[in-house]
N, C-alpha and C positions, 0 to 999 in steps of 0.2 A: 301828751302827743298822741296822736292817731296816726297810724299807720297804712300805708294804701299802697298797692302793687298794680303798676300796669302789666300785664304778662308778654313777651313778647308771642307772638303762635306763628302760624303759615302764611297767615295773614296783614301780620302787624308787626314792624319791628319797634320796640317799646323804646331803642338806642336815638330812635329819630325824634323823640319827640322834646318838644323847646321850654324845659322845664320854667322860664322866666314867662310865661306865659298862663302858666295854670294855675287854677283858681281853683280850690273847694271848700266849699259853701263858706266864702268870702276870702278864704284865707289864702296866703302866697304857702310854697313848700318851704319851708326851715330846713328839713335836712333832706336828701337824696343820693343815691348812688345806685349802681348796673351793679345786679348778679342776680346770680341763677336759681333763684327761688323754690322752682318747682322739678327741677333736678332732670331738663328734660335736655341740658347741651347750650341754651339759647338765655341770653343777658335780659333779664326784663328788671326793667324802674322801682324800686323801691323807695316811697316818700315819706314823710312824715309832717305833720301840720301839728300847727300850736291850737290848743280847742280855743284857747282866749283870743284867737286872731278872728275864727268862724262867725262871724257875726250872721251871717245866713241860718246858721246853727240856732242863735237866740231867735230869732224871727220866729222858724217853722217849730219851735220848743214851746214858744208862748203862745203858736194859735195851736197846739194839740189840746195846752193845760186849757188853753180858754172854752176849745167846744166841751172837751172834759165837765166844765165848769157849766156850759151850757146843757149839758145833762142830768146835770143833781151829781154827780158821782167823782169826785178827782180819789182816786182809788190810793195810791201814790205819788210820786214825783219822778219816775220813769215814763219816757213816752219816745214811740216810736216814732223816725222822722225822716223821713225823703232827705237826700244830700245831692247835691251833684258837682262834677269836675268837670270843669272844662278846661281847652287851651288848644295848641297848633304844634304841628310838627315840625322841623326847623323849613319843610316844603311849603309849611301855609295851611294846611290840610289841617281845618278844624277837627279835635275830637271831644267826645263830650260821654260820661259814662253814669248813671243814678244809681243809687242803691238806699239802704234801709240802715239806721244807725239806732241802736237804741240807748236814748241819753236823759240823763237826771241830771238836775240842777239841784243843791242842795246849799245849804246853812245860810247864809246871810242873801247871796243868788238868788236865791227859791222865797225866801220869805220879799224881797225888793219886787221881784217879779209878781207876789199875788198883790199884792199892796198896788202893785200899779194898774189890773186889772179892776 
């Protein structure tokens, strides 16, 4: 499971948003619930995703190994990778957030995936 927090601030109340909606990098939320994370008074989202659900995941996992590969060099089987969340607030109000995951595929995964390159 991977874990992700939207935080609620001055700007954003995390309570609005329509958790049947969001999507990271492929995946639906598995578990969720409101609390205060960051201990500042204010309820912000706390999610959690299946990694076997992220299929965006394997996508942006096999073209890192691949330029990797197109280098000369696959050094390991860690590889840094762009993610993003999207979805709406129960108002409609798209939101959408990216960041940087760093993820390794390993044992029978990792050998299926070079095999297919």
């Amino acid at each position: 499971m991977i874990p992700l927090v939207i935080y609620t601030t001055n700007d954003f109340d995390a309570s609005t948003v329509d958790v049947s909606t969001l999507d990271f990098a492929g995946a639906a939320a598995s578990q969720y619930a409101l609390e205060d994370v960051d201990g500042d008074g204010d309820l912000d989202l706390v999610l959690h995703f299946r990694v076997q659900d992220m299929a965006d995941l394997d996508v942006a996992y096999t073209a890192a190994i691949e330029a990797d590969l197109e280098d000369g060099v696959l050094d390991d089987n860690h590889q840094s990778v762009e993610v993003t969340l999207t979805g709406e607030t129960t108002d409609g109000t798209t939101i959408q957030g990216t960041d940087v995951l760093d993820a390794f595929f390993a044992g029978r995964k990792l050998k299926d995936l070079l095999d297919s390159i």
